[in-house]
C-alpha positions in Angstrom: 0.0 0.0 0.0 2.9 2.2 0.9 5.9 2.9 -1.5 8.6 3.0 1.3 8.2 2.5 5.5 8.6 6.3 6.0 5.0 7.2 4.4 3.5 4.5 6.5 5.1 5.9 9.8 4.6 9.7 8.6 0.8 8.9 8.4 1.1 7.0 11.7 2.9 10.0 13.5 -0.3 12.2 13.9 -2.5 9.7 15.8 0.6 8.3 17.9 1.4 12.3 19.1 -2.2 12.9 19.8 -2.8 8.9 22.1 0.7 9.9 23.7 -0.1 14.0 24.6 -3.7 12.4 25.8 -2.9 9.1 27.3 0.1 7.5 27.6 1.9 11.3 29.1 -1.1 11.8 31.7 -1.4 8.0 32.8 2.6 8.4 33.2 2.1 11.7 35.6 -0.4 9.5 37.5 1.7 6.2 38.3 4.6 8.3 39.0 3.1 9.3 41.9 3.1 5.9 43.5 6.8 5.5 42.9 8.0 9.0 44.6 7.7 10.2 48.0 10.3 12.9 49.6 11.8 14.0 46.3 13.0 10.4 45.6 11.7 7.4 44.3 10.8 4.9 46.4 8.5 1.9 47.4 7.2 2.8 50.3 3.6 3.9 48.9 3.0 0.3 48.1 4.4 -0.8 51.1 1.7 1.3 52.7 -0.7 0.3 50.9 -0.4 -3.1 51.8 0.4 -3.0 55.1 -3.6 -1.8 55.2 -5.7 -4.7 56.4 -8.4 -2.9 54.3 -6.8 -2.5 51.4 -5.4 -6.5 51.3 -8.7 -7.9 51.8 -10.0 -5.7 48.9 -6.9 -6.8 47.1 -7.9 -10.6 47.3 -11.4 -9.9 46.9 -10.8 -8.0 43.4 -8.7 -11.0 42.1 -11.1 -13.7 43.5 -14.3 -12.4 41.9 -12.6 -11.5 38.8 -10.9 -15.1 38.8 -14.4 -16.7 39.5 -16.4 -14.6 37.1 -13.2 -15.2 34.2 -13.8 -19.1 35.0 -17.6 -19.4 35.5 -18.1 -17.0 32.2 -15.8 -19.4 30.4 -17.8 -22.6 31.1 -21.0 -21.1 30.4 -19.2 -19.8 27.3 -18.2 -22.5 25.5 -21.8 -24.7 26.4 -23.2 -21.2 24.8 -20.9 -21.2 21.7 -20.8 -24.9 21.1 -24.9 -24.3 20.7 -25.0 -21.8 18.6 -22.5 -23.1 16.3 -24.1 -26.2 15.5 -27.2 -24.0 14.7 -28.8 -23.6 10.9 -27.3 -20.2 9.8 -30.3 -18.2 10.1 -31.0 -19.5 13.7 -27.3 -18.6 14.1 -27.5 -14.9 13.1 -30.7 -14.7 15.3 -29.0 -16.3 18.9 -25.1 -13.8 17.9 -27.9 -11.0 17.6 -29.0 -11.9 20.9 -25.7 -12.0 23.0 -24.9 -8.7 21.3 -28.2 -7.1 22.2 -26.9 -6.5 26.2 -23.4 -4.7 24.6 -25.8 -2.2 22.8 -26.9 -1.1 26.7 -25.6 1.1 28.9 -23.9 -0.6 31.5 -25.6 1.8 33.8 -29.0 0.9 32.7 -27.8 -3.1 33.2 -26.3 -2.5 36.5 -29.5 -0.8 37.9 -31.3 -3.4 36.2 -30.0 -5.3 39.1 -31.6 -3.2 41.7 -35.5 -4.1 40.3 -34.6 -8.1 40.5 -32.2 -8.2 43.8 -34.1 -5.6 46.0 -36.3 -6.3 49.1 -39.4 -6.1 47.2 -37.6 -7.3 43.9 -38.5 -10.4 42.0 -36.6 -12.9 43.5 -37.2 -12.3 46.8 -40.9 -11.9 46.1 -40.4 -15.3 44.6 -38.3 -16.7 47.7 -41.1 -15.8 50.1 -44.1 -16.3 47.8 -42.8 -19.6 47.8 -42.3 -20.1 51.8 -38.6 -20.6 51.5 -38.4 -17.4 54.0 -40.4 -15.9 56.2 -38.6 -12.1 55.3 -37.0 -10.9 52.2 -33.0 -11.7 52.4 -30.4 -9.3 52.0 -29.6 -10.0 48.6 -27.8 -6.6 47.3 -24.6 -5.6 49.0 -23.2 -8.6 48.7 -20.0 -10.2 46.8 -22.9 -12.8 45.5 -24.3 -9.4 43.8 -21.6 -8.1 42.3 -20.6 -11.4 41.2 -23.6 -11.8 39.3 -23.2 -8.3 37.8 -20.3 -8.7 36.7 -21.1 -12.0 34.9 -23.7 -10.9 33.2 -21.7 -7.7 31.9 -18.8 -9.1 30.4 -20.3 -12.8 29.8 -21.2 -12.0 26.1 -17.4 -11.1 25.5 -16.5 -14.6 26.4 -19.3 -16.3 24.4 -18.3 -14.1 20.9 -14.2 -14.6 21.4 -15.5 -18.3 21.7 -17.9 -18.6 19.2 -15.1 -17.1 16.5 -12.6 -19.8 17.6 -15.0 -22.8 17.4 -15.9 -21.5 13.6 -12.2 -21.6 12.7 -11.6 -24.9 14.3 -11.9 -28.1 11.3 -15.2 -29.6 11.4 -13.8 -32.6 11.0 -11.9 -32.8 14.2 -14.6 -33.7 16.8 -15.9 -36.4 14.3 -12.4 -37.7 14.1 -12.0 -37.8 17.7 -14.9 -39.8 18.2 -14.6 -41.9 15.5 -10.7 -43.0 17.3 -12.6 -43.5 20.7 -12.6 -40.5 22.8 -15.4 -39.4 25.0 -17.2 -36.2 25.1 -14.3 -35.0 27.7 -11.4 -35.9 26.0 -12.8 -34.8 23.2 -13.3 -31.1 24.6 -9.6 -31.1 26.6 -7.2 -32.6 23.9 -8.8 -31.4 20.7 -11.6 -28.5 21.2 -9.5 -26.4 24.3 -6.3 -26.7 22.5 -7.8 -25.7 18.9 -9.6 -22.6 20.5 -7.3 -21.8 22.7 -7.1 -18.0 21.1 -10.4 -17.5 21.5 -10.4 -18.5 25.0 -7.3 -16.1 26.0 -8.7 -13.4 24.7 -12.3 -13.9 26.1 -10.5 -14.3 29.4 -8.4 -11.4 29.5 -11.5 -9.4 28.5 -13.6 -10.9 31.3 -10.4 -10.6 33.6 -9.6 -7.1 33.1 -13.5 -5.8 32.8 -13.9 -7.2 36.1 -11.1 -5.7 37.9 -11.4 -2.2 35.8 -15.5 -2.2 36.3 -16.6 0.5 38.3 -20.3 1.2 38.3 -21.3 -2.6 38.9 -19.2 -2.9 42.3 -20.1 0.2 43.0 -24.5 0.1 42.8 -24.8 -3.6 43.6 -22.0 -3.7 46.1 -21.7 -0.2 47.7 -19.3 0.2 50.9 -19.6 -3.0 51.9 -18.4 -4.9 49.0 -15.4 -2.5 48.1 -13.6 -3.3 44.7 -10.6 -2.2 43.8 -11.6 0.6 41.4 -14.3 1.6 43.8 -11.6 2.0 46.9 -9.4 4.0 44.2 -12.5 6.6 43.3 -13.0 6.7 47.7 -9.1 8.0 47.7 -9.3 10.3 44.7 -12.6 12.1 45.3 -13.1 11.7 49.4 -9.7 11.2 51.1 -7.8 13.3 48.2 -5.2 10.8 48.5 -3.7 10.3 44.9 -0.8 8.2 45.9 -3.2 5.6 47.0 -4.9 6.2 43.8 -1.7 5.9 42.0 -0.9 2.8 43.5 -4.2 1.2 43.0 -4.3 2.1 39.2 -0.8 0.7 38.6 -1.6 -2.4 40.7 -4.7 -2.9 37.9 -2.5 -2.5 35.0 -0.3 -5.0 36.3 -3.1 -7.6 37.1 -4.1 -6.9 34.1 -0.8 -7.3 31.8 -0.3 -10.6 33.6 -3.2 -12.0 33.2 -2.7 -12.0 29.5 0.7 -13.0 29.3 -0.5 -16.2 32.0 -3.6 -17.3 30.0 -0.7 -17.0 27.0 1.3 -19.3 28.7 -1.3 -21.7 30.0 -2.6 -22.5 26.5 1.1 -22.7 24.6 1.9 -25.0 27.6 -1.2 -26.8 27.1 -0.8 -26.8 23.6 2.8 -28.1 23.1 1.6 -31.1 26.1 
Protein backbone atom coordinates (compact mmCIF):
# COMPACT_ATOMS: atom_id res chain seq x y z
CA UNK A 1 0.00 0.00 0.00
CA UNK A 2 2.92 2.16 0.93
CA UNK A 3 5.88 2.93 -1.47
CA UNK A 4 8.60 2.96 1.28
CA UNK A 5 8.16 2.48 5.51
CA UNK A 6 8.61 6.34 6.03
CA UNK A 7 4.96 7.16 4.44
CA UNK A 8 3.48 4.55 6.52
CA UNK A 9 5.09 5.89 9.75
CA UNK A 10 4.64 9.73 8.65
CA UNK A 11 0.77 8.91 8.44
CA UNK A 12 1.07 7.02 11.73
CA UNK A 13 2.95 9.97 13.46
CA UNK A 14 -0.32 12.19 13.91
CA UNK A 15 -2.50 9.67 15.84
CA UNK A 16 0.64 8.34 17.86
CA UNK A 17 1.41 12.33 19.09
CA UNK A 18 -2.16 12.95 19.84
CA UNK A 19 -2.76 8.87 22.13
CA UNK A 20 0.73 9.88 23.67
CA UNK A 21 -0.11 13.96 24.62
CA UNK A 22 -3.67 12.44 25.79
CA UNK A 23 -2.88 9.13 27.30
CA UNK A 24 0.10 7.52 27.60
CA UNK A 25 1.95 11.31 29.10
CA UNK A 26 -1.10 11.78 31.67
CA UNK A 27 -1.45 8.02 32.76
CA UNK A 28 2.58 8.35 33.23
CA UNK A 29 2.05 11.66 35.64
CA UNK A 30 -0.44 9.47 37.45
CA UNK A 31 1.71 6.17 38.26
CA UNK A 32 4.56 8.27 39.01
CA UNK A 33 3.06 9.28 41.86
CA UNK A 34 3.13 5.88 43.53
CA UNK A 35 6.77 5.52 42.92
CA UNK A 36 7.96 9.00 44.63
CA UNK A 37 7.75 10.19 48.01
CA UNK A 38 10.32 12.93 49.65
CA UNK A 39 11.77 13.97 46.33
CA UNK A 40 13.01 10.40 45.60
CA UNK A 41 11.65 7.42 44.31
CA UNK A 42 10.83 4.92 46.45
CA UNK A 43 8.54 1.93 47.39
CA UNK A 44 7.18 2.80 50.33
CA UNK A 45 3.57 3.94 48.86
CA UNK A 46 3.00 0.34 48.09
CA UNK A 47 4.39 -0.75 51.10
CA UNK A 48 1.74 1.31 52.72
CA UNK A 49 -0.68 0.31 50.88
CA UNK A 50 -0.42 -3.12 51.79
CA UNK A 51 0.44 -3.02 55.13
CA UNK A 52 -3.62 -1.75 55.19
CA UNK A 53 -5.70 -4.71 56.37
CA UNK A 54 -8.38 -2.93 54.31
CA UNK A 55 -6.78 -2.55 51.41
CA UNK A 56 -5.38 -6.54 51.31
CA UNK A 57 -8.75 -7.86 51.78
CA UNK A 58 -9.95 -5.70 48.94
CA UNK A 59 -6.91 -6.75 47.13
CA UNK A 60 -7.86 -10.58 47.33
CA UNK A 61 -11.39 -9.91 46.89
CA UNK A 62 -10.83 -8.03 43.45
CA UNK A 63 -8.68 -10.99 42.14
CA UNK A 64 -11.09 -13.72 43.50
CA UNK A 65 -14.31 -12.35 41.94
CA UNK A 66 -12.57 -11.50 38.77
CA UNK A 67 -10.88 -15.12 38.78
CA UNK A 68 -14.44 -16.70 39.48
CA UNK A 69 -16.44 -14.64 37.14
CA UNK A 70 -13.21 -15.17 34.21
CA UNK A 71 -13.80 -19.07 35.04
CA UNK A 72 -17.60 -19.36 35.46
CA UNK A 73 -18.10 -17.04 32.20
CA UNK A 74 -15.79 -19.43 30.38
CA UNK A 75 -17.82 -22.58 31.08
CA UNK A 76 -21.00 -21.10 30.43
CA UNK A 77 -19.18 -19.79 27.27
CA UNK A 78 -18.18 -22.46 25.54
CA UNK A 79 -21.84 -24.72 26.38
CA UNK A 80 -23.15 -21.19 24.76
CA UNK A 81 -20.94 -21.21 21.71
CA UNK A 82 -20.84 -24.87 21.13
CA UNK A 83 -24.88 -24.34 20.73
CA UNK A 84 -25.00 -21.75 18.65
CA UNK A 85 -22.52 -23.09 16.30
CA UNK A 86 -24.10 -26.21 15.55
CA UNK A 87 -27.17 -23.96 14.69
CA UNK A 88 -28.79 -23.58 10.88
CA UNK A 89 -27.35 -20.24 9.82
CA UNK A 90 -30.33 -18.17 10.06
CA UNK A 91 -30.96 -19.52 13.71
CA UNK A 92 -27.27 -18.64 14.10
CA UNK A 93 -27.48 -14.90 13.10
CA UNK A 94 -30.75 -14.74 15.26
CA UNK A 95 -29.03 -16.32 18.87
CA UNK A 96 -25.10 -13.77 17.90
CA UNK A 97 -27.86 -11.04 17.60
CA UNK A 98 -29.05 -11.90 20.91
CA UNK A 99 -25.70 -11.99 22.98
CA UNK A 100 -24.89 -8.71 21.34
CA UNK A 101 -28.19 -7.11 22.16
CA UNK A 102 -26.93 -6.53 26.17
CA UNK A 103 -23.37 -4.74 24.55
CA UNK A 104 -25.76 -2.21 22.80
CA UNK A 105 -26.90 -1.10 26.71
CA UNK A 106 -25.61 1.15 28.92
CA UNK A 107 -23.89 -0.63 31.54
CA UNK A 108 -25.59 1.77 33.81
CA UNK A 109 -29.01 0.88 32.74
CA UNK A 110 -27.76 -3.06 33.16
CA UNK A 111 -26.34 -2.51 36.50
CA UNK A 112 -29.45 -0.82 37.91
CA UNK A 113 -31.32 -3.39 36.23
CA UNK A 114 -29.98 -5.33 39.12
CA UNK A 115 -31.61 -3.20 41.67
CA UNK A 116 -35.48 -4.12 40.34
CA UNK A 117 -34.63 -8.12 40.46
CA UNK A 118 -32.22 -8.24 43.80
CA UNK A 119 -34.13 -5.60 45.97
CA UNK A 120 -36.25 -6.28 49.06
CA UNK A 121 -39.35 -6.12 47.16
CA UNK A 122 -37.60 -7.34 43.88
CA UNK A 123 -38.51 -10.44 42.03
CA UNK A 124 -36.57 -12.87 43.45
CA UNK A 125 -37.17 -12.28 46.82
CA UNK A 126 -40.88 -11.91 46.08
CA UNK A 127 -40.35 -15.27 44.55
CA UNK A 128 -38.28 -16.74 47.70
CA UNK A 129 -41.11 -15.75 50.09
CA UNK A 130 -44.08 -16.31 47.77
CA UNK A 131 -42.77 -19.64 47.83
CA UNK A 132 -42.29 -20.08 51.77
CA UNK A 133 -38.58 -20.63 51.55
CA UNK A 134 -38.35 -17.41 54.02
CA UNK A 135 -40.38 -15.88 56.21
CA UNK A 136 -38.61 -12.09 55.31
CA UNK A 137 -36.99 -10.87 52.23
CA UNK A 138 -33.00 -11.68 52.45
CA UNK A 139 -30.44 -9.35 52.05
CA UNK A 140 -29.63 -9.96 48.59
CA UNK A 141 -27.81 -6.56 47.32
CA UNK A 142 -24.62 -5.62 48.95
CA UNK A 143 -23.24 -8.56 48.71
CA UNK A 144 -19.97 -10.23 46.83
CA UNK A 145 -22.91 -12.81 45.54
CA UNK A 146 -24.28 -9.41 43.77
CA UNK A 147 -21.57 -8.05 42.32
CA UNK A 148 -20.59 -11.42 41.18
CA UNK A 149 -23.56 -11.77 39.27
CA UNK A 150 -23.24 -8.28 37.79
CA UNK A 151 -20.30 -8.70 36.66
CA UNK A 152 -21.05 -12.01 34.85
CA UNK A 153 -23.69 -10.91 33.19
CA UNK A 154 -21.71 -7.73 31.93
CA UNK A 155 -18.82 -9.10 30.41
CA UNK A 156 -20.26 -12.83 29.75
CA UNK A 157 -21.23 -11.96 26.07
CA UNK A 158 -17.37 -11.10 25.45
CA UNK A 159 -16.50 -14.63 26.37
CA UNK A 160 -19.25 -16.30 24.37
CA UNK A 161 -18.26 -14.11 20.89
CA UNK A 162 -14.23 -14.65 21.37
CA UNK A 163 -15.48 -18.33 21.70
CA UNK A 164 -17.92 -18.61 19.16
CA UNK A 165 -15.07 -17.06 16.53
CA UNK A 166 -12.58 -19.81 17.61
CA UNK A 167 -14.99 -22.75 17.36
CA UNK A 168 -15.90 -21.50 13.58
CA UNK A 169 -12.16 -21.60 12.71
CA UNK A 170 -11.57 -24.91 14.29
CA UNK A 171 -11.93 -28.13 11.26
CA UNK A 172 -15.23 -29.64 11.42
CA UNK A 173 -13.83 -32.60 11.04
CA UNK A 174 -11.87 -32.76 14.21
CA UNK A 175 -14.61 -33.66 16.83
CA UNK A 176 -15.94 -36.41 14.31
CA UNK A 177 -12.41 -37.71 14.06
CA UNK A 178 -11.99 -37.83 17.75
CA UNK A 179 -14.87 -39.76 18.20
CA UNK A 180 -14.58 -41.92 15.52
CA UNK A 181 -10.68 -43.03 17.33
CA UNK A 182 -12.55 -43.45 20.74
CA UNK A 183 -12.62 -40.48 22.81
CA UNK A 184 -15.42 -39.41 25.00
CA UNK A 185 -17.22 -36.19 25.05
CA UNK A 186 -14.32 -34.98 27.72
CA UNK A 187 -11.44 -35.89 26.02
CA UNK A 188 -12.78 -34.83 23.21
CA UNK A 189 -13.31 -31.08 24.58
CA UNK A 190 -9.63 -31.15 26.58
CA UNK A 191 -7.16 -32.57 23.92
CA UNK A 192 -8.81 -31.41 20.72
CA UNK A 193 -11.57 -28.53 21.16
CA UNK A 194 -9.48 -26.40 24.30
CA UNK A 195 -6.30 -26.74 22.52
CA UNK A 196 -7.75 -25.69 18.91
CA UNK A 197 -9.57 -22.59 20.51
CA UNK A 198 -7.27 -21.78 22.70
CA UNK A 199 -7.11 -18.02 21.11
CA UNK A 200 -10.41 -17.52 21.53
CA UNK A 201 -10.42 -18.51 25.02
CA UNK A 202 -7.30 -16.11 26.02
CA UNK A 203 -8.73 -13.37 24.66
CA UNK A 204 -12.33 -13.88 26.11
CA UNK A 205 -10.46 -14.31 29.40
CA UNK A 206 -8.45 -11.40 29.48
CA UNK A 207 -11.48 -9.39 28.51
CA UNK A 208 -13.56 -10.90 31.29
CA UNK A 209 -10.43 -10.58 33.62
CA UNK A 210 -9.59 -7.06 33.11
CA UNK A 211 -13.51 -5.81 32.83
CA UNK A 212 -13.86 -7.21 36.12
CA UNK A 213 -11.10 -5.69 37.88
CA UNK A 214 -11.43 -2.21 35.77
CA UNK A 215 -15.53 -2.18 36.28
CA UNK A 216 -16.59 0.47 38.32
CA UNK A 217 -20.28 1.16 38.30
CA UNK A 218 -21.33 -2.65 38.87
CA UNK A 219 -19.25 -2.94 42.29
CA UNK A 220 -20.11 0.21 42.99
CA UNK A 221 -24.48 0.08 42.79
CA UNK A 222 -24.79 -3.55 43.55
CA UNK A 223 -21.99 -3.72 46.08
CA UNK A 224 -21.73 -0.23 47.66
CA UNK A 225 -19.32 0.24 50.91
CA UNK A 226 -19.61 -2.97 51.89
CA UNK A 227 -18.43 -4.87 49.00
CA UNK A 228 -15.42 -2.47 48.09
CA UNK A 229 -13.61 -3.26 44.70
CA UNK A 230 -10.57 -2.17 43.85
CA UNK A 231 -11.64 0.57 41.37
CA UNK A 232 -14.28 1.56 43.78
CA UNK A 233 -11.58 1.96 46.93
CA UNK A 234 -9.44 4.05 44.21
CA UNK A 235 -12.46 6.63 43.27
CA UNK A 236 -12.99 6.70 47.66
CA UNK A 237 -9.14 8.03 47.73
CA UNK A 238 -9.29 10.33 44.66
CA UNK A 239 -12.64 12.05 45.30
CA UNK A 240 -13.07 11.72 49.37
CA UNK A 241 -9.70 11.17 51.12
CA UNK A 242 -7.77 13.27 48.19
CA UNK A 243 -5.21 10.78 48.53
CA UNK A 244 -3.73 10.27 44.92
CA UNK A 245 -0.82 8.24 45.95
CA UNK A 246 -3.19 5.64 46.97
CA UNK A 247 -4.87 6.24 43.78
CA UNK A 248 -1.67 5.86 42.05
CA UNK A 249 -0.86 2.81 43.45
CA UNK A 250 -4.23 1.23 43.00
CA UNK A 251 -4.26 2.09 39.20
CA UNK A 252 -0.80 0.68 38.60
CA UNK A 253 -1.65 -2.35 40.74
CA UNK A 254 -4.72 -2.93 37.88
CA UNK A 255 -2.50 -2.52 35.02
CA UNK A 256 -0.26 -5.03 36.29
CA UNK A 257 -3.09 -7.56 37.09
CA UNK A 258 -4.07 -6.88 34.07
CA UNK A 259 -0.81 -7.28 31.80
CA UNK A 260 -0.34 -10.59 33.57
CA UNK A 261 -3.16 -11.98 33.17
CA UNK A 262 -2.70 -12.02 29.49
CA UNK A 263 0.73 -13.03 29.29
CA UNK A 264 -0.51 -16.19 32.03
CA UNK A 265 -3.60 -17.28 30.05
CA UNK A 266 -0.74 -17.02 27.01
CA UNK A 267 1.26 -19.31 28.72
CA UNK A 268 -1.26 -21.75 29.99
CA UNK A 269 -2.60 -22.47 26.49
CA UNK A 270 1.14 -22.68 24.62
CA UNK A 271 1.91 -25.04 27.60
CA UNK A 272 -1.21 -26.82 27.07
CA UNK A 273 -0.77 -26.81 23.58
CA UNK A 274 2.84 -28.14 23.14
CA UNK A 275 1.60 -31.05 26.05
Amino acid sequence: MFQNRAEALALALPAAVFATLVFLFPVAILLSEGFRAGGGWTLSAYADFFSQTLNRTVFLRSFRLGLEVTAVSAIIGYAAAFAIVNLPANGKGRMIGLVTLPLMISPVARTYAWIVILGRTGIVNQAITGLGLSAEPLRLLFTETAVFIGLLQLFLPLMILSLISALENMPRDAIPAARVLGANWFQVFWKVVLPLTREGLVIGGTLVFTGSLTAYITPAVLGGSKVLMLETLMYQQVSVANNFVSASVIAFILIVMSFAANILLKRLATARNRR
